[in-house]
Steps between C-alpha positions, in 0.01 A plus 500: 500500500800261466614387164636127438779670276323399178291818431229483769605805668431716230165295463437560890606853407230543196191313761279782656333549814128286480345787485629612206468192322121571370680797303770292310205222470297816342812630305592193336126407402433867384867442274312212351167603421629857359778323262153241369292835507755632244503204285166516518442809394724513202286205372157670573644805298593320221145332516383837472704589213814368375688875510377569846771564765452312838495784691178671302241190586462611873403893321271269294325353798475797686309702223309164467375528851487888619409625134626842373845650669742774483796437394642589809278272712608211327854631574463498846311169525802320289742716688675597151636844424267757248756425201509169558059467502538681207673295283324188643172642418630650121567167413185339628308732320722396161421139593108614524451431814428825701377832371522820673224770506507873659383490905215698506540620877869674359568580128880490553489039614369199269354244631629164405235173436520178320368481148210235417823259343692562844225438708372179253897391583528562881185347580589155303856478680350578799205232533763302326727547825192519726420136363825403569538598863152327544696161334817534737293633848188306438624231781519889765197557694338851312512659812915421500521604184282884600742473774854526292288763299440706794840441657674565168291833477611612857843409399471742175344761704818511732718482251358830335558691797 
């Protein structure tokens, strides 16, 4: 591609084949809905409690909606390190939000769950957000809005891999 001498060569330069344009499309919406999922989430924690650290309401949810855990579970579903689950976990447990109890399949792991004040939290910031996606998608069809959920899922499940 020819530049006029004002900067559109390295323009032509940066434009991609058509067939890769659906990936920079999907890159630069993904950029935008993970920097508003952060946001997000900082606010949901501190809904939950004011000391809560961003990062600790997704370990909130996920007790919320699969129960009891191992440590080590919840590790691998955040993709953190052991040290750093532990720490996130001591201090939810100071905040009085998760308790840990001995697993009774192996004496040697805990099993981590959400105390009747964390779970009385994480359920009234979640149908609080739940009402709130219903106020900002209630113009989507509910069978576009099952489809993001199931595309979004697929999306998670190859980005596990």
């Amino acid at each position: 591609m020819h530049g006029s001498g004002n900067g559109d060569a390295h323009r032509g330069e940066a434009v991609v084949a058509g067939a890769d344009q659906e990936y920079l499309s999907l890159e630069r919406e993904l950029t935008v809905l993970l920097r508003r999922a952060r946001a997000n989430q900082g606010e949901m924690a501190r809904e939950v409690h004011p000391d809560l650290e961003p990062a600790a309401y997704g370990l909130l949810v996920r007790l919320d909606e699969y129960g009891r855990q191992r440590a080590t579970e919840l590790a691998g579903y955040i993709g953190v390190g052991k040290a750093t689950m532990s720490r996130q976990l001591r201090a939810l447990e100071d905040l009085g939000l998760v308790a840990r109890e001995p697993d009774p399949a192996d004496g040697r792991a805990w099993l981590v769950h959400l105390t009747d004040e964390g779970r009385s939290r994480v359920g009234r910031v979640r149908e609080a957000r739940r009402a709130r996606y219903v106020s900002q998608l209630n113009h989507w069809d509910r069978r576009e809005v099952a489809e993001l959920a199931r595309l979004l899922a697929q999306l998670n499940g190859v980005m596990e891999r």
